[in-house]
N, C-alpha and C positions, 0 to 999 in steps of 0.2 A: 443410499445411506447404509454403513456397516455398524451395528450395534456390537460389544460382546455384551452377553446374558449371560444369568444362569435360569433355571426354569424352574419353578416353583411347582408350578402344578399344571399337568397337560390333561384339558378334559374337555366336554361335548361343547357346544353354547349354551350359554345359562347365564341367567341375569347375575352380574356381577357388579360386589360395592369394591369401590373404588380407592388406595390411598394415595399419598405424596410418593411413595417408594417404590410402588410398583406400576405395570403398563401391559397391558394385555394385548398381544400380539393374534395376526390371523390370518390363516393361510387357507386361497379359496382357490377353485379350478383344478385347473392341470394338478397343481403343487399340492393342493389339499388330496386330491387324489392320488397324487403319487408318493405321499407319503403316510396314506390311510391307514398302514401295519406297523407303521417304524412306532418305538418306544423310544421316546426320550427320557435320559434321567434327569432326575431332580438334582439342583444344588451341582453341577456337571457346567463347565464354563462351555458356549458356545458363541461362534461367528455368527449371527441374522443379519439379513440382506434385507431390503424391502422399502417401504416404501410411508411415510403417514398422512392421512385423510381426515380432515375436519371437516365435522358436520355441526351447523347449526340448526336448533329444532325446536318445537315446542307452540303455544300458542302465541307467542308474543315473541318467540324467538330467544329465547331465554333459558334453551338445555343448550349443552355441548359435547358431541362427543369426538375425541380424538382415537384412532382406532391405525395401529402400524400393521401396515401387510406384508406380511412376511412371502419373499420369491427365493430365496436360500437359506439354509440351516443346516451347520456343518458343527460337529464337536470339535474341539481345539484336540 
């Protein structure tokens, strides 16, 4: 899947509340690590590549999380 974005805010993991407008993206392995030093800017249109994973959870099964894994990120 090709998204364009723009990036609000690029930062560590950390419990994050959630709206209708936005969608938190996440890049692990190879890609997290090969882009450990890159800055991205904010409000900056970009290409993401990747992929999205649902997860049901909780005691009754009654959380959800959708979480897109980003495999490319290229500025326009």
């Amino acid at each position: 899947m090709e998204l364009l974005v723009m990036i609000q805010e690029a930062r560590p993991y950390a419990e994050r509340q959630y709206n209708s407008d936005t969608f938190y993206g996440e890049m692990t392995g190879d890609q997290a690590s090969k882009n450990r030093d890159t800055q991205y800017q904010q409000n900056v249109p970009y290409v993401v590549k990747g992929y999205w994973k649902h997860r049901t959870w909780g005691d009754n099964n009654d959380r959800h999380e959708n979480m897109f894994y980003i495999t490319d990120i290229q500025a326009l």
